[in-house]
N, C-alpha and C positions, 0 to 999 in steps of 0.2 A: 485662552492660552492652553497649547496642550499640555497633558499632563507626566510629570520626570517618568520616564523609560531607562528599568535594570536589565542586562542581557545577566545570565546565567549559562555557562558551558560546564558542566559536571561530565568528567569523565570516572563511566563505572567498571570495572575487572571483570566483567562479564562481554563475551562479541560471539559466541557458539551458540547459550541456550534462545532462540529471540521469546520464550513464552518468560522470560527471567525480565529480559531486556523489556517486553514488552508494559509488564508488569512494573518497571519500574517507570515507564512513562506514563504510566498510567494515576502511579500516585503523584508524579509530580501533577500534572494535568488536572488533579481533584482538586488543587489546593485553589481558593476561590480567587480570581480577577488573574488568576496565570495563564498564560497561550503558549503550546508546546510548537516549536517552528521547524524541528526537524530532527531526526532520530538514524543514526549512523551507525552503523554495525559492521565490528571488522573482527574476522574470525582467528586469520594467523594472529594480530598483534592480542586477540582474545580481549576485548576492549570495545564500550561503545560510548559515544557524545549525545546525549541529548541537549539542545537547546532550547531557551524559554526564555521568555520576557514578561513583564509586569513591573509593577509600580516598586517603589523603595519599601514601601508597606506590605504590600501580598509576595515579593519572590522568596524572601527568606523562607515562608510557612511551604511552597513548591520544592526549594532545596533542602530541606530538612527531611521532607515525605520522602521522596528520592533517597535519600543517604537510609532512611531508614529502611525501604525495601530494601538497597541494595544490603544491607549488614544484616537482614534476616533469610537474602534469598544467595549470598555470595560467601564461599569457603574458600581463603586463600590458602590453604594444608592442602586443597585437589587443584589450586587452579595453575595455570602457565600458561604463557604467552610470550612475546618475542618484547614485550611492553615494557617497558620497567614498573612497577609499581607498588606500594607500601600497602594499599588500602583496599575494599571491597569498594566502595567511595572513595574512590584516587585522591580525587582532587577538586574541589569546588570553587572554581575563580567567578566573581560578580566585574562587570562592566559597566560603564557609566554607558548610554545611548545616548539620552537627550535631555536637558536641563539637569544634569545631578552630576558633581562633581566625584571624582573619583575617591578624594577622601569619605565621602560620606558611603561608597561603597567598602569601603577599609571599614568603617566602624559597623557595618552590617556583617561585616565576615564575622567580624568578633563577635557579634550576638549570638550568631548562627552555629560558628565554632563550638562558643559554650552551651548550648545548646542539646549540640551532636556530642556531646561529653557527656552534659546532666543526664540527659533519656536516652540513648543509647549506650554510653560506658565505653564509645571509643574515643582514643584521646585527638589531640587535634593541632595540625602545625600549623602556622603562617607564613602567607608569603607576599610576595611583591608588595604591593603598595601599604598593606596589612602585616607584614613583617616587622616581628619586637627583635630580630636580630642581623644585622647586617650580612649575616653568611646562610642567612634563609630566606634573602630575597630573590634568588635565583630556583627554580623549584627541581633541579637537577641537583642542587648540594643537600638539600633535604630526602633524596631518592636513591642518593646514590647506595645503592647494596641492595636494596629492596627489600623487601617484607621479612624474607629469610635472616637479612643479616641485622636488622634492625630486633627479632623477636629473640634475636639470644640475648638482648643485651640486658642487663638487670634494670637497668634504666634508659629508657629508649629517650630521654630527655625532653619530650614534648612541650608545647606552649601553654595546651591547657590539657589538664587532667593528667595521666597516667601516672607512675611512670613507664610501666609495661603497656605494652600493645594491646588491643582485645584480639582473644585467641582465634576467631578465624575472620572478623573483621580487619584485623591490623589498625591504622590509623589513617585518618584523611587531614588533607593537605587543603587549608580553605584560603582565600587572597580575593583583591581585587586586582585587576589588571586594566590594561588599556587592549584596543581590539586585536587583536593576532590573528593570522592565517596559518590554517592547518593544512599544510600543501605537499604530499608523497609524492614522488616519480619514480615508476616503476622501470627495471631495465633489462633487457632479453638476454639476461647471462643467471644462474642461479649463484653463480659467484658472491658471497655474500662479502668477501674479502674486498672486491671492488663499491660495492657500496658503499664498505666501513673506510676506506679511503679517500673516495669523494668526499663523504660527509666531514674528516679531517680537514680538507682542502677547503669549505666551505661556510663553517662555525666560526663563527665571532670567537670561541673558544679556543680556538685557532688559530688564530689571525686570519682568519678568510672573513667573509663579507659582516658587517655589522649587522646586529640586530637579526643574526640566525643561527637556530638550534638545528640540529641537523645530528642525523644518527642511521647507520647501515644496518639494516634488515632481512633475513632472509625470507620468504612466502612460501611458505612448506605447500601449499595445497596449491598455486602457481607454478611452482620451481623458480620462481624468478627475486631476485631481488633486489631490494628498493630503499632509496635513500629518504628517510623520513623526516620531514621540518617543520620545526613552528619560525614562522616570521613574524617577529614582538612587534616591527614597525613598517608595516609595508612603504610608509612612505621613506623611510629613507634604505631602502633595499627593495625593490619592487618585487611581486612575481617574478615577471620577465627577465631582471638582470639572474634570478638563482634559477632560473629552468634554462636559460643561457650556459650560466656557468656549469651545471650538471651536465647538461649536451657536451660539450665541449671536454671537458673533465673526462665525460663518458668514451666520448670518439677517439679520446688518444689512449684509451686501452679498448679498442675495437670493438667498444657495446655503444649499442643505440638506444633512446629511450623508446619504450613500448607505451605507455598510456601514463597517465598522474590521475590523482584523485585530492577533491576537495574534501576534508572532514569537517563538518557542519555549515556553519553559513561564511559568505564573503563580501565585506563592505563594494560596494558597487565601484568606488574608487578605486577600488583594487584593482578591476578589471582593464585598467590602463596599459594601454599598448598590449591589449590578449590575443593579436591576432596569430605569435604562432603556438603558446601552449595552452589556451583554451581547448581549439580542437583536440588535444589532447586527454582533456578529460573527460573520466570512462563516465556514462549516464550523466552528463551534464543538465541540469535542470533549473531553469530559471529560477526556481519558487528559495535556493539558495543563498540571491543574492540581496544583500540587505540595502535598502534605502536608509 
């Protein structure tokens, strides 16, 4: 019988230096019985995704090495990006893959959380399935202001540790989740104002489609700008139905999409009805899609 598979997607505040980035795939990758599956780097949102997998037992010592390069090699007093973000280590969500139920990845977070607090001294929130507070199960209400507006406060309120931030690490946001799709569509207008409207139009936040996050971007080194999504539940929101509705959305203010991007990997099921925004994405590469 095979044995329980944890995915790990740690998003770090770093997407410009890659010897920073590379550096910190590197410590996740040391840690013993961990496999790095793919390493994503995005310059304007200044932000990169590593993903990893391992047992219930080896991911936590992977996501721990990772947080801790990044909070010795990442200064949120120099950094920006188009990203929202609190932490040098954003955000560390564990996924159940195969035989392990998601609660048992909830009580990994916590391990790990208090962890990244004891040895490192940045404090630590929870979220989704791992969430001790019903208004920090959503990881946009725990983000909301960003690092800035969170480091004035005398008490940044944290789950575990602080109450202050650490001074150029901020604090990380650790959870478990169920699998999401990280799916951008880019649009040949630099009009960052149409982005920010689409993504209105399309957020569960909203009242547009369920089960999607969705936020308007502009791509300074492109000129073009792009509607940014996490989809929590492909299966009841597909790809297809949200690159539909962006098309469309898009055409009735005379922008077309230009290309989409996947960030990090994508359940093969997802790939359901991709025939027409697959070809759409830029360097598509099989080795992406997860079994």
């Amino acid at each position: 019988m095979p044995a329980p598979v944890v995915e790990c997607v740690p998003n770090f505040s770093e997407g410009r230096d890659a010897r920073k980035v590379d550096a910190i795939a590197e410590a996740i990758a040391s840690a013993p019985g961990v496999k790095v599956l793919d390493v994503t780097r995005d310059p304007d949102h200044n932000r990169s995704v590593v993903t990893f997998v391992g047992s219930l037992e080896q991911i936590g010592e992977g996501a721990f090495r990772g947080a801790a390069q990044a909070v010795a090699s990442i200064d949120l007093m120099s950094q920006s990006g188009v990203h929202p973000r609190i932490g040098a280590a954003d955000v560390v969500p564990f996924v159940p893959v195969l035989d392990i139920a998601l609660q048992e990845c909830a009580v990994l977070a916590v391990a790990v959380g208090e962890r990244i607090w004891r040895e490192l001294g940045v404090p630590v929130y929870l979220y989704e399935a791992a969430a001790r507070r019903p208004d920090r199960v959503n990881l946009e209400n725990i983000r909301r202001g960003g690092f800035e507006k969170l480091r004035e406060l005398a008490n940044a309120d944290p789950d575990i540790g602080g109450p202050k931030l650490h001074p150029t690490a901020g604090a990380t946001v650790v959870g478990a989740r169920k699998f999401l799709v990280a799916f951008n569509i880019n649009l040949n207008t630099p009009d960052v104002t149409i982005a920010q409207e689409i993504a209105r139009k399309i957020r569960t936040s909203s009242g547009g489609l369920p089960c999607v996050k969705a936020m308007g971007v502009r791509l300074e080194s492109r000129n073009l700008a792009q509607v940014s999504m996490n989809l929590t539940d492909f299966e009841v929101t597909p790809v297809a139905a949200v690159f539909a509705m962006v098309r469309d959305l898009a055409a009735l203010r005379r922008v077309s999409v230009v290309s989409s991007e996947i960030i990090g990997l994508i359940p093969r099921r997802a790939l359901n009805e991709s025939g027409e925004w697959l070809p759409t994405v830029e360097n598509f590469d099989p080795k992406i899609v997860l079994d």
